[in-house]
MARTOR-693065 format. One line per 10 residues: their letters; for each residue x, y, z of C-alpha. Coordinates in nm, 4 decimals. Example, Ala and Ser with C-alpha at 12.3 -4.5 7.8 and 13.67 -1.06 7.14 Angstrom:
BEGIN
as = 1.2300 -0.4500 0.7800 | 1.3670 -0.1060 0.7140
//
This chain:
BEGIN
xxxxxxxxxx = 0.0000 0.0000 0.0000 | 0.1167 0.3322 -0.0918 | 0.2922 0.5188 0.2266 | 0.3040 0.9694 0.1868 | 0.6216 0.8404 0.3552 | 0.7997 0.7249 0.0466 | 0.6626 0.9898 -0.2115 | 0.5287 0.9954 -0.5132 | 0.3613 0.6315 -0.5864 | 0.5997 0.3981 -0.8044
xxxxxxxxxx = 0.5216 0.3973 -1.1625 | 0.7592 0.5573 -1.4813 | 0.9571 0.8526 -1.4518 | 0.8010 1.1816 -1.5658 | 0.8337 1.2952 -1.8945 | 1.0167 1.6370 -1.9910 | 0.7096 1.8588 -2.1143 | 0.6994 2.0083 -2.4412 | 0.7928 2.3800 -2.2643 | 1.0812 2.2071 -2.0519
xxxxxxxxxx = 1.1896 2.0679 -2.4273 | 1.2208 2.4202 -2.5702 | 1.3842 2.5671 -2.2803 | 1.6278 2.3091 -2.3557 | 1.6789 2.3220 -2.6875 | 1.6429 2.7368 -2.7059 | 1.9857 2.7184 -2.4738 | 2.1477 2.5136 -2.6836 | 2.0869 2.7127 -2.9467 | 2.2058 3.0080 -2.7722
xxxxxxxxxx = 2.5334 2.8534 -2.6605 | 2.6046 2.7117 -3.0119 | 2.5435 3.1086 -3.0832 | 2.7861 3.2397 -2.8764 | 3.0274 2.9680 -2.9249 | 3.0432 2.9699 -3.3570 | 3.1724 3.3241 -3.3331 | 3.4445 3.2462 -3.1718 | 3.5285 2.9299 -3.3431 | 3.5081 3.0649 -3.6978
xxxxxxxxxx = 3.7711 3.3226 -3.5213 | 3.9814 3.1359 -3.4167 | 4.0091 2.9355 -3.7542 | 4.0411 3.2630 -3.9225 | 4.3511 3.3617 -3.6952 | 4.4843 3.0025 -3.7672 | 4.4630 3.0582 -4.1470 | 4.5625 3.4129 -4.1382 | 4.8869 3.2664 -3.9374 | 4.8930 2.9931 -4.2289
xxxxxxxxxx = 4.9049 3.2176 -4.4918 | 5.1851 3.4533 -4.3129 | 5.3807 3.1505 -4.2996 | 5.3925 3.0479 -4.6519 | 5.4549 3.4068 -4.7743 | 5.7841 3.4123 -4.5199 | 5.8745 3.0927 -4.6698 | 5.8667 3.2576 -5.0537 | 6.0368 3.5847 -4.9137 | 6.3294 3.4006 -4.7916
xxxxxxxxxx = 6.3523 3.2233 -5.0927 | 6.3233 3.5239 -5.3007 | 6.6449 3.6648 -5.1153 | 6.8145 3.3233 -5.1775 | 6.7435 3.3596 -5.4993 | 6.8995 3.7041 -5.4597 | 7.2401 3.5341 -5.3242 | 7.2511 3.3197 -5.5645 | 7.1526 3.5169 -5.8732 | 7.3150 3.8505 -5.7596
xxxxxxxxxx = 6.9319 4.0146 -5.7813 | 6.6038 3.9027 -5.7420 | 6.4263 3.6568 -5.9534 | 6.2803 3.8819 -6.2460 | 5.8844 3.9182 -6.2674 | 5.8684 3.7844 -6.5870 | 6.1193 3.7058 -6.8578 | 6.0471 3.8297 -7.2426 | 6.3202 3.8385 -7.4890 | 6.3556 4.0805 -7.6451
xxxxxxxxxx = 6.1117 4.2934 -7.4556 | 6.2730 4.6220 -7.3107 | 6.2004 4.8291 -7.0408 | 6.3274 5.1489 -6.9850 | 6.3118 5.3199 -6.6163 | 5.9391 5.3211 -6.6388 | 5.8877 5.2285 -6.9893 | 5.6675 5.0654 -7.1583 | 5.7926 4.7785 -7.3879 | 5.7482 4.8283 -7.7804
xxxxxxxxxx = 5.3983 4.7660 -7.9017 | 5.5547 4.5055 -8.1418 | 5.6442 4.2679 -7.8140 | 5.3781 3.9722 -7.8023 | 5.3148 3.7100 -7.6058 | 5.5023 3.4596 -7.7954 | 5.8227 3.5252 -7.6728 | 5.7007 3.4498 -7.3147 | 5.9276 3.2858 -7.0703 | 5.9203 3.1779 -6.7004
xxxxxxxxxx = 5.8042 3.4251 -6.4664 | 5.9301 3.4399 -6.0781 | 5.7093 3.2180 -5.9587 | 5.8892 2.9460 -6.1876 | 6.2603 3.0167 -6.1303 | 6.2284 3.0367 -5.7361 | 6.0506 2.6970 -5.7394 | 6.4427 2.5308 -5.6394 | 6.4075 2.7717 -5.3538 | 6.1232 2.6296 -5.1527
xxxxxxxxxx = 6.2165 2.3099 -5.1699 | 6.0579 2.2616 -5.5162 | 6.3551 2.1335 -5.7323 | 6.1382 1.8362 -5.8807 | 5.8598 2.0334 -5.9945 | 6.0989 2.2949 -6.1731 | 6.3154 2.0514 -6.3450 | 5.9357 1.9548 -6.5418 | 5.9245 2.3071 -6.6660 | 6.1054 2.3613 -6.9904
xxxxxxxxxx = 6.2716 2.7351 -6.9447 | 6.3480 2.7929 -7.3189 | 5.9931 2.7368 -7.4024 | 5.7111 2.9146 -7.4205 | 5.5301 2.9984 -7.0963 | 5.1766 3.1501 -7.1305 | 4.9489 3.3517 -6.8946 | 4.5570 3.1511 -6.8444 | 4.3665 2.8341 -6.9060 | 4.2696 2.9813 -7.2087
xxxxxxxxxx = 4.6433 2.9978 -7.3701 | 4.8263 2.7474 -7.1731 | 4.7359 2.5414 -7.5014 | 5.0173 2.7294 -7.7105 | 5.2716 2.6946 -7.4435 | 5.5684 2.4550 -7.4664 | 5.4436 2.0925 -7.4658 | 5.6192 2.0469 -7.1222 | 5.5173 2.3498 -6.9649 | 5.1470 2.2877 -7.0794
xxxxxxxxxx = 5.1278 2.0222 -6.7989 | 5.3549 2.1770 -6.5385 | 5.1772 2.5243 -6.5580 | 4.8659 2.3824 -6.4659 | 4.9974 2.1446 -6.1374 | 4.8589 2.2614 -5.8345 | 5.1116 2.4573 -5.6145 | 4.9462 2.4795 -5.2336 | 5.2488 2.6503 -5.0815 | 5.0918 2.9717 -5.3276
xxxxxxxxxx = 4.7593 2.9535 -5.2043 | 4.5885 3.1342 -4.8869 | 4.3564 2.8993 -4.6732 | 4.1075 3.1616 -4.6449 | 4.0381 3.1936 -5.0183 | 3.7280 2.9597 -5.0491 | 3.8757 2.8583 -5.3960 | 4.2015 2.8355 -5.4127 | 4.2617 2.4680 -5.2468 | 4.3167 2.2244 -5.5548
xxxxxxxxxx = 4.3173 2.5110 -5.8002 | 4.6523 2.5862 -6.0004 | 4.6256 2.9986 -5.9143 | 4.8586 3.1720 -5.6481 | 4.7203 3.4102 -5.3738 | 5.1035 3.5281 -5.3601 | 5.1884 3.8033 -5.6418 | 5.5391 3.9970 -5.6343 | 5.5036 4.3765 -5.6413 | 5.6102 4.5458 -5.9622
xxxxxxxxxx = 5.5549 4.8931 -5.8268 | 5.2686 5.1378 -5.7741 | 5.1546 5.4711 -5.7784 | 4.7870 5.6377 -5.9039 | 4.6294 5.4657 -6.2373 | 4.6521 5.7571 -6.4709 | 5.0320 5.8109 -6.4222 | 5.0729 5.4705 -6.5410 | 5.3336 5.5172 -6.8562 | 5.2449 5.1563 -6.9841
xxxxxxxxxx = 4.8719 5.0534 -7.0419 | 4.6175 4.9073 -7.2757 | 4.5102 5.1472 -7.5897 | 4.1388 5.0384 -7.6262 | 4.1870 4.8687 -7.2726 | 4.3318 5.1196 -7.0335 | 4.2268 4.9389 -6.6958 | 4.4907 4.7090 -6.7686 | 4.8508 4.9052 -6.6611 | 5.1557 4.7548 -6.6018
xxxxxxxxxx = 5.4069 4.9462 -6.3427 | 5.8006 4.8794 -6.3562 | 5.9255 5.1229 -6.0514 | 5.9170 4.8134 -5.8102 | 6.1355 4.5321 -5.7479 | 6.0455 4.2443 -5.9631 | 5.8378 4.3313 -6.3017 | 5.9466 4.2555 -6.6846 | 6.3057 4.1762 -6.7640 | 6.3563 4.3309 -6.4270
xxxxxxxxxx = 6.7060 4.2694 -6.2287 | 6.7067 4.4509 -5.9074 | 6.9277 4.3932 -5.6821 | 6.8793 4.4627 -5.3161 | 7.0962 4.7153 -5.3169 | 6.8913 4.9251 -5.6022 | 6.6286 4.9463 -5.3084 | 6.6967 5.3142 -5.1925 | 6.4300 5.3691 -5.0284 | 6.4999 5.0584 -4.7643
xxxxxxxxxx = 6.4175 4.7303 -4.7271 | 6.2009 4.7584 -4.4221 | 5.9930 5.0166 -4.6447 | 5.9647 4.8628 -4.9625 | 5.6525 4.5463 -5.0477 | 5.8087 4.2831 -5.1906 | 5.5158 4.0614 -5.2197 | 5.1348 4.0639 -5.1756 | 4.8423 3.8997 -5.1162 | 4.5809 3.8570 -5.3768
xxxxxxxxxx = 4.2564 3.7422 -5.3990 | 4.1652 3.9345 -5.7548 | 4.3069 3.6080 -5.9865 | 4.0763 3.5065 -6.2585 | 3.8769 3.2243 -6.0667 | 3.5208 3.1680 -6.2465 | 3.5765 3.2662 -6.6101 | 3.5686 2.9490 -6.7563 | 3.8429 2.8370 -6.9838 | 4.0813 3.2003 -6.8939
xxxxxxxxxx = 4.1254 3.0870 -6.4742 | 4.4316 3.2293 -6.3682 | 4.7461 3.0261 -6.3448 | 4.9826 3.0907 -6.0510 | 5.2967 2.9995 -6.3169 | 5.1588 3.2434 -6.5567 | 5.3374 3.5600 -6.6177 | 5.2755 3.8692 -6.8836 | 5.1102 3.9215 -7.2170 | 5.1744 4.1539 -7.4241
xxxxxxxxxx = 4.9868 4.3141 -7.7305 | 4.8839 4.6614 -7.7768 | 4.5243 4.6860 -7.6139 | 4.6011 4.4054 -7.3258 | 4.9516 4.4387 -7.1891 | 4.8894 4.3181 -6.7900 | 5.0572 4.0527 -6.5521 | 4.8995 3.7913 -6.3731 | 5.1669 3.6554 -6.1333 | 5.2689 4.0307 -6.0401
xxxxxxxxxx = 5.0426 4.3773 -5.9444 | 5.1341 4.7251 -5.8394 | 5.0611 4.8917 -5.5638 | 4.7223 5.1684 -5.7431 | 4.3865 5.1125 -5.5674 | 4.4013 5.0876 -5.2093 | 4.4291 4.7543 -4.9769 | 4.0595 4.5262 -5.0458 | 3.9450 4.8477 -5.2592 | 3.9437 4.7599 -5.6013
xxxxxxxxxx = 3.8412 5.0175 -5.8936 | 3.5189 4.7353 -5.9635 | 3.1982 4.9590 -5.9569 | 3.0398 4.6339 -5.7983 | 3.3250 4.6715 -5.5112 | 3.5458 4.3961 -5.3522 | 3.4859 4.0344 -5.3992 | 3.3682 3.8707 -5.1425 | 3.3707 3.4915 -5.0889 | 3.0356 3.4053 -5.3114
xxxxxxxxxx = 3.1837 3.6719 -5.6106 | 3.2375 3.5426 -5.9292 | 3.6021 3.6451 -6.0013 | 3.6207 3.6939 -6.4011 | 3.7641 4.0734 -6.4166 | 4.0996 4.0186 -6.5962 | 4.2525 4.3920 -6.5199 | 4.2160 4.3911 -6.1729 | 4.4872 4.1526 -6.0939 | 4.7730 4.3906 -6.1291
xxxxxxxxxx = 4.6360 4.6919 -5.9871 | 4.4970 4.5896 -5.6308 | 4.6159 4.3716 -5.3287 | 4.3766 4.1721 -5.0938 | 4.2450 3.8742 -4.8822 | 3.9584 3.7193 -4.7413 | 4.1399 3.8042 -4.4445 | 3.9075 4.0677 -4.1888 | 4.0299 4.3866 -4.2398 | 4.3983 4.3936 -4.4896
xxxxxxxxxx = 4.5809 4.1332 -4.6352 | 4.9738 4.0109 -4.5389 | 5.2350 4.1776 -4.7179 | 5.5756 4.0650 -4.7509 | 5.8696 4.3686 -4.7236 | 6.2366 4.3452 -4.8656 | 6.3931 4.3038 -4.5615 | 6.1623 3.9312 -4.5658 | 5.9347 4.0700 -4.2581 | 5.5556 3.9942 -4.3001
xxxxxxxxxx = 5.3394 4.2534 -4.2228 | 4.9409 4.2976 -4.2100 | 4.8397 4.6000 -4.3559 | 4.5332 4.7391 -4.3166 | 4.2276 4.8355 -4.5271 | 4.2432 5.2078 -4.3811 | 4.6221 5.2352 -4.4717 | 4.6585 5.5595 -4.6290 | 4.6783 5.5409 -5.0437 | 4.9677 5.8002 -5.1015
xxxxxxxxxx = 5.1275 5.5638 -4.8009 | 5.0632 5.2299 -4.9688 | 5.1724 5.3410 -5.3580 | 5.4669 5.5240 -5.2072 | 5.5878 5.1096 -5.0268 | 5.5325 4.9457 -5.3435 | 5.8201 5.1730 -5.5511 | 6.2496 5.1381 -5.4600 | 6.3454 5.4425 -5.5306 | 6.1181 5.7724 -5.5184
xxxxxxxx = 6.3169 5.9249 -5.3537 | 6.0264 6.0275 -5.1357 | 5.9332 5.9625 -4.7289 | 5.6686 5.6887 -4.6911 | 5.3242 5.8680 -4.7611 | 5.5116 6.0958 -5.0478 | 5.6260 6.3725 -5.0385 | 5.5463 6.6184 -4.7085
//
């Protein structure tokens, strides 16, 4: 017989109630709230560390090179393409006479000897998926290999892709003092005032303005990366015609950091990448707030969206002669 003694009378255990449920559940879901934040941070800070890493590794290779070579490893190598100062090369230069750009030749650098012995150096080295088909029949397959030590972790599509993230800085300064663009194209511009660009051959010692205040390399995320058939290709260096000279494994230093001149604005991680000119005019990452930036003197530095312009063309040039931000 049942006893007030010993409680409740036996039978199964009480149910949770439908309110009790959503209490539970609308706590979960707030902690899983509070907590994703913070995760999705701290992956960001891991990649961000990532991609700071790899672009030491290619700086230090870059001044290996530099040891070894006397000056750096040039942007991209044309025969018979000249550059004067800030010239632009003779409108009679094509893209036939293409040859390896930087990317290629520091490959024995970072502990990439294998790949580069695939690459055929006297051959014909072309730009995109599009052209890669006229390239040397070595350098057809070995322009298109995947190279992960080039890629950022934050770019949503760069993983298993054969474009770079990593682009070596060719100079900079405002878009309309440009001295070599496109005739009927003018958004594409190619700058030679920084350290690696056509033909170039700087040594470190050509960087008067100082190491510690001169970019070296950059992050990108403005490659070619939904166009089909013209994707980017992280071995692919200059082309040159009359109405399309531009670079796609170098950019100078014109718009500002994650400001590109796109009237749609900056890509963002769902953007359809197909603008062509953009990749060597603008730096950026899917990084919050800048991108990394590699300096001669092989530091790695995160520089901000809200860097001053003047500031940020006036770092991508060796020798202006002027303080960092121009002149006073």
């Amino acid at each position: 017989m049942f006893s007030p003694r010993h409680g409740r009378p036996p039978g199964p255990p009480r149910a949770f109630t439908l309110i009790e449920l959503l209490v539970v559940i609308a706590i979960i879901a707030i902690l899983i709230g509070l907590l994703l934040p913070a995760v999705q941070k701290v992956r960001e800070a891991a990649a961000r560390t990532t991609c700071s890493n790899k672009m030491k590794q290619i700086a230090l290779a870059m001044h290996t090179a530099h040891d070894s070579l006397t000056y750096f490893p040039s942007g991209a190598l044309v025969p018979g393409a000249t550059v004067s100062g800030q010239g632009c090369p003779k409108q009679s230069d094509v893209d036939t006479n293409n040859r390896a750009p930087w990317s290629v030749t520091v490959l024995p650098y970072i502990e990439q000897g294998a790949l580069y012995a695939t690459f055929n150096l006297d051959g014909l080295f072309d730009i995109n998926n599009q052209t890669v088909s006229r390239a040397d029949a070595k350098n057809k397959v070995a322009q298109v290999v995947p190279m992960p030590s080039y890629q950022c972790p934050s770019d949503p599509r760069a993983a298993g892709s054969n474009r770079s993230n990593y682009l070596a800085v060719a100079g900079g300064g405002p878009a309309d003092a440009c001295p070599c663009k496109g005739v009927s194209s003018s958004n594409f511009i190619m700058y030679t005032n920084g350290i690696t660009y056509l033909n170039s051959r700087t040594k470190i010692t050509d960087v008067t303005d100082g190491s510690s205040n001169t970019y070296l390399l950059a992050e990108s995320k403005y490659q070619v990366a939904d166009r089909a058939g013209k994707e980017s290709l992280w071995s692919g260096g200059i082309y040159l015609q009359e109405n399309y000279r531009y670079y796609i494994s170098m950019a100078g230093a014109v718009e500002g950091i994650n400001k590109p001149y796109l009237a749609a604005g900056d890509y963002t991680g769902a953007t359809q990448r197909t603008d062509e000119p953009v990749i060597g005019r603008t730096f950026g990452s899917f990084h919050t707030g800048g991108c990394n930036v590699a300096f001669a003197d092989g530091s790695i530095r995160f520089m901000p969206n809200t860097l001053d312009l003047a500031t940020h063309q006036t770092l991508a040039t060796i020798s202006d002669g002027l303080p960092v931000g121009g002149a006073p």
